[in-house]
C-alpha positions as CSV (number, residue, x, y, z in Angstrom):
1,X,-76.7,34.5,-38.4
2,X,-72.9,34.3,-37.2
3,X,-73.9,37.2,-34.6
4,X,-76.9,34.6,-33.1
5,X,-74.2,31.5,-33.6
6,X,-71.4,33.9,-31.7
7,X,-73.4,34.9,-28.8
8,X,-74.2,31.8,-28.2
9,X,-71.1,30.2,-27.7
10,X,-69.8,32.9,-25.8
11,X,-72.1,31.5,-23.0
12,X,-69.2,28.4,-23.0
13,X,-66.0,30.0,-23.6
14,X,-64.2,33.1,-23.2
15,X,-62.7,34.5,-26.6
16,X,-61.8,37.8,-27.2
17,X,-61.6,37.9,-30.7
18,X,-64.0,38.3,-33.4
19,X,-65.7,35.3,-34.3
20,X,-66.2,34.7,-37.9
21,X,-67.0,31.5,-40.6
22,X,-63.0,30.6,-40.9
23,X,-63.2,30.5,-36.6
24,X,-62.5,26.5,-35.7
25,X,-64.4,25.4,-32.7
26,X,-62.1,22.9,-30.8
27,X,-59.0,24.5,-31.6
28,X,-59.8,28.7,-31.9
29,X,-62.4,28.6,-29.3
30,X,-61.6,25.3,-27.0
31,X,-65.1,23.9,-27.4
32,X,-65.5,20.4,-25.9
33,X,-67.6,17.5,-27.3
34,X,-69.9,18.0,-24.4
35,X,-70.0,22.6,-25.2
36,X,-70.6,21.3,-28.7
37,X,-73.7,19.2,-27.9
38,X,-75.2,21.7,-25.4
39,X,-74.8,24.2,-28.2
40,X,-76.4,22.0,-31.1
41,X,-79.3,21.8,-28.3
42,X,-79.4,25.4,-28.3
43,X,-79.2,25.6,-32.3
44,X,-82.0,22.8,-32.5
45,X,-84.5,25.2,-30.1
46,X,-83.4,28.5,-31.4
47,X,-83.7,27.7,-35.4
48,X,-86.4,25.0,-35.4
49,X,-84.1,21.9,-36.7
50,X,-82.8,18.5,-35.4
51,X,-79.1,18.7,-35.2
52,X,-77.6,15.0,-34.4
53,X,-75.1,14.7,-32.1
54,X,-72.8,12.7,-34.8
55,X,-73.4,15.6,-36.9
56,X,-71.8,18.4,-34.1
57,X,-69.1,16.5,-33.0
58,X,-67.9,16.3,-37.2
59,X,-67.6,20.4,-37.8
60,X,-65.1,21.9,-37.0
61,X,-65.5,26.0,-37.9
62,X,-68.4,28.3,-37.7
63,X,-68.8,27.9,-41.7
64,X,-69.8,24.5,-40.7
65,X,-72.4,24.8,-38.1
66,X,-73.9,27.7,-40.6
67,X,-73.6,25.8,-43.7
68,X,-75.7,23.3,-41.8
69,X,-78.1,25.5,-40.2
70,X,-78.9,26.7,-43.9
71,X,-79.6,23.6,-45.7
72,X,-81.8,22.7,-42.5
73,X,-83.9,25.8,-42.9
């Protein structure tokens, strides 16, 4: 699942290192508030659940967003 989650956000950023859990998204990768909801949108279509804005703009690694993405499945 952290490949799917990485190629996603590749479409917003440029990073050049490996992306994995312990990667932060506003400080590692520069993610905005407005990357992070266009990516929860593209979380909410690709895996089937509703992903609040509130609840985005409150992670703040890759463990997050998949810890989430679990539960919600």
């Amino acid at each position: 699942m952290i490949d799917k989650l990485s190629e996603m956000i590749k479409d917003y950023v440029e990073y050049d290192e490996p992306i994995t859990p312990e990667t932060t998204l506003r400080e590692d990768l520069g993610l905005s508030s407005l990357d992070l909801i266009n990516i929860a949108v593209e979380i909410e279509e690709k895996f089937g659940i509703e992903m609040p804005d509130k609840e985005i703009n409150g992670m703040n690694s890759m463990k997050d967003l998949l810890v989430y993405i679990e539960m919600k499945q």
